[in-house]
PAVO-642499 format. One line per 8 residues: number of its first residue (from 0); their letters; for each residue x, z, y of C-alpha. Coordinates in Angstrom, 3 decimals. Layout:
N
NUM) a) X:Z:Y | ...
END
This chain:
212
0) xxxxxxxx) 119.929:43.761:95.179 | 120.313:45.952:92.030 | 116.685:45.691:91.252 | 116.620:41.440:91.498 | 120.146:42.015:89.149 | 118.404:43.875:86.429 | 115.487:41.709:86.151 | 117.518:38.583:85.926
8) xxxxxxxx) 119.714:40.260:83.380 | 116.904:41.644:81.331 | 115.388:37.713:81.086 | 119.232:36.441:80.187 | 119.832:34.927:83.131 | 122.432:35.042:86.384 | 122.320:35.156:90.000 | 123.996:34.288:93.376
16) xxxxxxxx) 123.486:36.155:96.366 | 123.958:34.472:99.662 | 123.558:36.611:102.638 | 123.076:35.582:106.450 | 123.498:38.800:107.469 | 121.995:39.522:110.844 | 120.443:35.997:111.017 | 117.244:33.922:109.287
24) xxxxxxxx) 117.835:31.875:106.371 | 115.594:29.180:108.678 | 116.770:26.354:110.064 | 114.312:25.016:111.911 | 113.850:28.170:114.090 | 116.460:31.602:114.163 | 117.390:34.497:116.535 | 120.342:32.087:117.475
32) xxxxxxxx) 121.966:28.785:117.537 | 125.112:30.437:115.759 | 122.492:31.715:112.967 | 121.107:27.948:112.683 | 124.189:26.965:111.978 | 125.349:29.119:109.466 | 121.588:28.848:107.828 | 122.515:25.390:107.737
40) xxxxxxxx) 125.588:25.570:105.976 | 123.983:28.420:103.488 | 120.913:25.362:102.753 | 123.268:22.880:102.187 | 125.309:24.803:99.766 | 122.735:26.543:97.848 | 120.631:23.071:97.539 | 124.007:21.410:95.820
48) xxxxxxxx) 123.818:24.184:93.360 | 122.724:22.144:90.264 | 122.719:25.529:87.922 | 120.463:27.027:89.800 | 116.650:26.549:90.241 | 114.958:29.517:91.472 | 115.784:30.625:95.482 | 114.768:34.229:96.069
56) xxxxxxxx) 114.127:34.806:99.961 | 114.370:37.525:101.931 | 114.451:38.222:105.142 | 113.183:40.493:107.979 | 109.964:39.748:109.584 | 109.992:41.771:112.365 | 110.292:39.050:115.502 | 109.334:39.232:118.876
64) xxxxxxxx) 107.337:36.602:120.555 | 110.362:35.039:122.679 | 112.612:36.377:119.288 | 113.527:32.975:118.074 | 115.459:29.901:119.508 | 115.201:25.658:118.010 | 118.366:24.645:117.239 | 118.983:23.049:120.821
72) xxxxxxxx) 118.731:26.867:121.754 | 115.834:27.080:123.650 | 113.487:29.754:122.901 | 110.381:28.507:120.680 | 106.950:30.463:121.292 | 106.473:32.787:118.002 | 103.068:34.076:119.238 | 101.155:35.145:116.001
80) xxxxxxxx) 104.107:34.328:114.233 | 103.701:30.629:114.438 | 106.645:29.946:114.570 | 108.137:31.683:112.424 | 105.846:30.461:109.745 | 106.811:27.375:110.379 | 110.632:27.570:109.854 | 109.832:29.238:107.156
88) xxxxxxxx) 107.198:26.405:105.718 | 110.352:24.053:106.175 | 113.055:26.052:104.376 | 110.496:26.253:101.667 | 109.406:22.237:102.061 | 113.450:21.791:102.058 | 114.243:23.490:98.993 | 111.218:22.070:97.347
96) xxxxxxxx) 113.100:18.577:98.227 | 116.216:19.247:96.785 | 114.733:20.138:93.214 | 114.137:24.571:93.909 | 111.644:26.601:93.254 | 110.700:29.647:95.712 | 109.835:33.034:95.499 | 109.433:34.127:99.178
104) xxxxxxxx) 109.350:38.214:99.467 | 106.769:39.374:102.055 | 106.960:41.908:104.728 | 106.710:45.809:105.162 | 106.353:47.857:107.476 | 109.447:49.145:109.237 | 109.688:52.671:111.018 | 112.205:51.002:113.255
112) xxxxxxxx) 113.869:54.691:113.731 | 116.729:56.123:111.548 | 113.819:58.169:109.146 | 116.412:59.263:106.959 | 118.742:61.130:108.839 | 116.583:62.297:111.700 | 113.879:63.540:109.306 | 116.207:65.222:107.127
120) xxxxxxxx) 118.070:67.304:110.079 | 114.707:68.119:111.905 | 113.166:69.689:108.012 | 116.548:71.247:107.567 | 115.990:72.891:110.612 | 112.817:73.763:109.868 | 111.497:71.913:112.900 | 108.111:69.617:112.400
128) xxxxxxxx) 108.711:65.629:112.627 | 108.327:64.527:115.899 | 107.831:60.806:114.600 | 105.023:59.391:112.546 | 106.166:58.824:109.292 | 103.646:56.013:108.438 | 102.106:53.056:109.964 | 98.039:52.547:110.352
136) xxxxxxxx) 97.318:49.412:107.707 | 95.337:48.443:110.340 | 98.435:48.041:112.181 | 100.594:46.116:109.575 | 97.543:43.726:109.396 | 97.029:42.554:112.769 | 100.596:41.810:112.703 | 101.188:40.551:109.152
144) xxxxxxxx) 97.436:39.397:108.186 | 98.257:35.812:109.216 | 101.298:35.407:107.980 | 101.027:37.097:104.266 | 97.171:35.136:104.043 | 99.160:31.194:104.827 | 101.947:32.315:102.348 | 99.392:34.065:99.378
152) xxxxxxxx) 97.270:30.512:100.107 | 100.364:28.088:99.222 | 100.104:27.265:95.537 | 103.751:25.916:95.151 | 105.931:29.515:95.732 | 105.525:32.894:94.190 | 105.276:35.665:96.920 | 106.010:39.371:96.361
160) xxxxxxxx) 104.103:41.460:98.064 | 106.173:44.959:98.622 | 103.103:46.102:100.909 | 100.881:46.385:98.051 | 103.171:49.212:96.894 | 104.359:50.842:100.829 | 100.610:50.530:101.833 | 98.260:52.282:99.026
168) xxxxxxxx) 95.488:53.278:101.103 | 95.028:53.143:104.585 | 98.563:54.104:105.575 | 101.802:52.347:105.289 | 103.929:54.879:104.504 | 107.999:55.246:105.602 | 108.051:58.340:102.996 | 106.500:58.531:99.345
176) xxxxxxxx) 106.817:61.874:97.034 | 108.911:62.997:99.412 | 111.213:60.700:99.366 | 112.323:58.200:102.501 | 111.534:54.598:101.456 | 114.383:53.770:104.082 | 118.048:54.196:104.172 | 118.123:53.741:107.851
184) xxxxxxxx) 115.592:52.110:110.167 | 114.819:49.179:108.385 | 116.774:48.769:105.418 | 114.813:50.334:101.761 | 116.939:52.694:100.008 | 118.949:51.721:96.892 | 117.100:54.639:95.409 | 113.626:53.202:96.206
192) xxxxxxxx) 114.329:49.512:94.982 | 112.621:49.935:91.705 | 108.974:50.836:92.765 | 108.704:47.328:93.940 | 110.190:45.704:90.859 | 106.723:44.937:89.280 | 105.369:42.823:92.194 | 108.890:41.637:92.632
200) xxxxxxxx) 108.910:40.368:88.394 | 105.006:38.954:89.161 | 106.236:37.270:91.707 | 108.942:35.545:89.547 | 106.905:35.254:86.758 | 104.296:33.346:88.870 | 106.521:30.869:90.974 | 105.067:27.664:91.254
208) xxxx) 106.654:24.348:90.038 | 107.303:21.687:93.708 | 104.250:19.770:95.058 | 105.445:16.399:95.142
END
């Protein structure tokens, strides 16, 4: 992440990205037992990391109810994200353990459609958008309200909140100043990076030392 880069560079210091890609960082809970494996590998490794003692995670938080599997492979109930919180409680309990501190990055709101290409074409050809291109607050709330209140309560992480800057008023918006937030349908531009770097610096600013 460019914008994570510059901050660390502009406070002297260096980082390490280690991607699941397509997977969870979890390991208590994942989309699959391949994914808890390899999250389990990533954990292991980035907790013998003596240098470094600050995790950044992201993820996606977009999961469907029967989305997740334990890692025996059975599907785990994530209704209300329960259990999702919880793997992601334990990762953070984990690395805790082995000596970390967190900064967890919270969730926005996905247009789940390609916004960047299909809106460009259809005002290129001077046809109207056939596709909101913003989602009600109301509606990021009843699915992220429980979820971003458990994670803004825990006193022991720092947690960016990239909604506060998607979601100014009552909308959540896939396209500010005329410009698509979103490469594709659920990855943020490279452009767009930077108007989240304040929350993402307060976050790391504000990162709470282990409860032990």
């Amino acid at each position: 992440d460019p914008v994570w880069a510059s901050i660390l560079r502009e406070r002297g210091l260096t980082g390490l990205l280690v991607p699941v890609n397509a997977c969870l960082p979890t390991v208590m809970a994942n989309i699959s037992r391949e994914c808890i494996k390899i999250a389990q590998d990533n954990l292991a490794q980035v907790s013998n990391l003596t240098r470094a003692d600050t995790v950044i995670v992201g993820l996606n938080w977009w999961h469907e109810r029967d989305g997740l599997v334990n890692e025996g492979g059975r599907t785990v109930d994530n209704s209300d994200n329960r259990a999702f919180i919880a793997a992601l409680d334990d990762l953070i309990d984990r690395l805790h353990s082995s000596g970390k501190q967190v900064v967890l990055i919270g969730p926005i709101a996905e247009p789940g459609w390609n916004i960047a290409s299909t809106l460009s074409r259809q005002l290129a050809f001077g046809h109207k958008p056939d596709r909101p291109t913003f989602l009600p607050e109301s509606d990021f709330a009843r699915a992220f309200g429980p979820p971003i209140r458990h994670f803004e309560a825990r006193g022991d992480i720092g947690f960016a909140r990239p909604d506060r800057v998607q979601c100014p008023d009552e909308r959540c918006y896939y396209v500010l100043d005329g410009r698509s937030l979103f490469s594709d349908s659920n990855h943020i531009a490279a452009a767009e990076l930077q108007r989240f770097r304040t929350v993402f610096e307060s976050a790391l600013s504000t990162k709470r030392e282990p409860q032990r």
